[in-house]
N, C-alpha and C positions, 0 to 999 in steps of 0.2 A: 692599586693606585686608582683615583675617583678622578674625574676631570670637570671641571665648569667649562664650559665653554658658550663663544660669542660666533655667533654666522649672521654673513651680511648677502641679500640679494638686491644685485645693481638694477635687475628687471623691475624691480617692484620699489627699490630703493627701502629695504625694510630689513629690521635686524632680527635675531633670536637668538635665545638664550637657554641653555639646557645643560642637563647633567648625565656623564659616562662613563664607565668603565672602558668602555673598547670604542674611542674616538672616531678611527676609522669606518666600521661598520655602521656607528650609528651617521656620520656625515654623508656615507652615502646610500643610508636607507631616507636621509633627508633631499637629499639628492635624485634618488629612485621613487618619488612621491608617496612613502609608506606612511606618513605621517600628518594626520588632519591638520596641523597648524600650516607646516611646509608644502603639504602636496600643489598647492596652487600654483606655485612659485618654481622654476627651474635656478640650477648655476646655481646655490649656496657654498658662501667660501667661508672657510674657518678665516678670522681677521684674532681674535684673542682664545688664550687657553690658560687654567688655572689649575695647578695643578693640587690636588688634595689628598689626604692621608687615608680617610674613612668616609662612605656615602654620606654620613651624618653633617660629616663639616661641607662637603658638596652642596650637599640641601638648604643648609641655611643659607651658604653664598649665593646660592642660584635662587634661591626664596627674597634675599635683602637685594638683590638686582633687580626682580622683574617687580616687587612692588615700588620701587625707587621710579617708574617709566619716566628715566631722567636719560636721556641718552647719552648725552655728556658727561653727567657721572657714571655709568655703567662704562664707557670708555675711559676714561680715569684710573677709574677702580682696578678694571683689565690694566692699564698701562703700570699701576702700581705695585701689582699684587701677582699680573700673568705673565705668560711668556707670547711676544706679540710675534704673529704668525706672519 
């Protein structure tokens, strides 16, 4: 199982959007600063999760979200489509 997922930092007030196989590990390698997008940023919290069959459908979901930089629809989409955390 492949996961789309949405994390929100209150610190910086900013979102991200990414794709996983092991949710867990990767939120708190996002968490643990392992990550040049996140390391800046402390406290990400999963807010949406998507859940998918094969990396393939993952990627486009996570590909047609972050060119969207629609935040509203990217939360939509989550509320539509995910399981809300």
């Amino acid at each position: 199982m492949w996961y789309v997922y949405y994390l929100y930092s209150q610190e910086k007030n900013i979102y991200y959007i990414g794709k996983t196989c092991d949710i867990k590990r990767r939120l708190t390698e996002h968490n643990n600063h392992e990550e040049k997008f996140t390391k800046r940023t402390k406290n990400w919290n999963l807010v949406g999760l998507i859940e998918c069959e094969t990396s393939i459908i993952a990627t486009r979901i996570e590909r047609k979200l972050k060119k969207a930089k629609n935040k509203k629809y990217v939360q939509w989409y989550f509320q539509k489509n995910g399981i809300k955390v």
